[in-house]
C-alpha positions in Angstrom: -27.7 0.1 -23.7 -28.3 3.2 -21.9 -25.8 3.7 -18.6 -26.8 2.3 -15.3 -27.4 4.1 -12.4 -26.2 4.0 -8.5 -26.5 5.6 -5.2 -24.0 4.5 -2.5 -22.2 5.7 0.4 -18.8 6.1 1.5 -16.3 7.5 4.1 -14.5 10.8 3.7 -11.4 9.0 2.9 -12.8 7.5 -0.2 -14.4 11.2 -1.3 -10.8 12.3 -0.7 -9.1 9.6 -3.2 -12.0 10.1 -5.6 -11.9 13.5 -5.7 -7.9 13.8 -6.2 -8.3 11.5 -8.5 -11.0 13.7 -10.5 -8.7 16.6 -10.1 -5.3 14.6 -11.2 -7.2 13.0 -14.4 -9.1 16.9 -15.0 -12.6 14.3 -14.7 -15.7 14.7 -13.5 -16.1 12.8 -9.9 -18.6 10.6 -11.4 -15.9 9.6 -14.1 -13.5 8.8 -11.3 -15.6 6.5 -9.6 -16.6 4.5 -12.5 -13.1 4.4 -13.5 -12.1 3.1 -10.0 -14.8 0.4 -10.2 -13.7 -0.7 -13.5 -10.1 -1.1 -12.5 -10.8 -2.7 -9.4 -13.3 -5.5 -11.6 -10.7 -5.7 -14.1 -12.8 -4.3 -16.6 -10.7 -2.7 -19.7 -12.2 -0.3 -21.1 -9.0 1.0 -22.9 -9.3 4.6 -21.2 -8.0 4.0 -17.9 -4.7 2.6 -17.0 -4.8 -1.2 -15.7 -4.0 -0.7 -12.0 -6.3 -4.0 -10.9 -6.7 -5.7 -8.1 -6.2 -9.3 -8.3 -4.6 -12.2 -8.7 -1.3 -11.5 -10.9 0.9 -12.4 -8.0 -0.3 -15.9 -6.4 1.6 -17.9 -8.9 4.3 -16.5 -6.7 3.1 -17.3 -3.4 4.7 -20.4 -1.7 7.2 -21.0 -4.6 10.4 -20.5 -2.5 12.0 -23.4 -1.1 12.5 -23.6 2.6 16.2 -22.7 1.1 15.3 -19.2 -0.4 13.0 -18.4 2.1 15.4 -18.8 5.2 18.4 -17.0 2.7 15.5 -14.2 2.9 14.8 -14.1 6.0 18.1 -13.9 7.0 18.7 -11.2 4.7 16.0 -9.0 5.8 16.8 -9.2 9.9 18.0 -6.4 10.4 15.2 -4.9 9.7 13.1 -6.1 12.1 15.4 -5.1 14.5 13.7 -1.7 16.6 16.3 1.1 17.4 14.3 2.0 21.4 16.5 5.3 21.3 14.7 6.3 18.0 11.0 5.8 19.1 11.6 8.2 22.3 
């Protein structure tokens, strides 16, 4: 089947990530992109490394009990603590 074609637009911040992606992988921009849109639909083509975006993590979601979660919470409260003397 012969490739598929596209025209889009995008931001400058995308042509930024695409193009130091290109230059990081030594691949042509139009490489990149396809790449990008095959790792973000989960599509394995066996050249890229699987960096997609989905769904591995919701089994995780909402398993704590109301026990872990508040042992986490109170472990983390420090950190939401702001130091005023820092931010001036």
């Amino acid at each position: 089947m012969p490739p598929h074609q596209l025209t889009i637009r995008y931001d400058d911040d995308l042509a930024r990530e695409i193009d130091e992606l290109a230059r990081r992988e030594g691949i042509s921009r139009n490489r990149a992109v396809v790449r990008l849109l095959k790792e973000a639909a989960g599509v394995d083509d066996g050249d890229s490394p699987q960096r997609r975006i989905g769904d591995s993590l919701d089994w995780f979601i909402g398993s704590w009990t109301e026990q872990q979660a508040k042992e986490f919470e109170e472990a983390v409260r420090d950190f939401e603590v702001v130091d005023e003397e820092m931010w001036r």
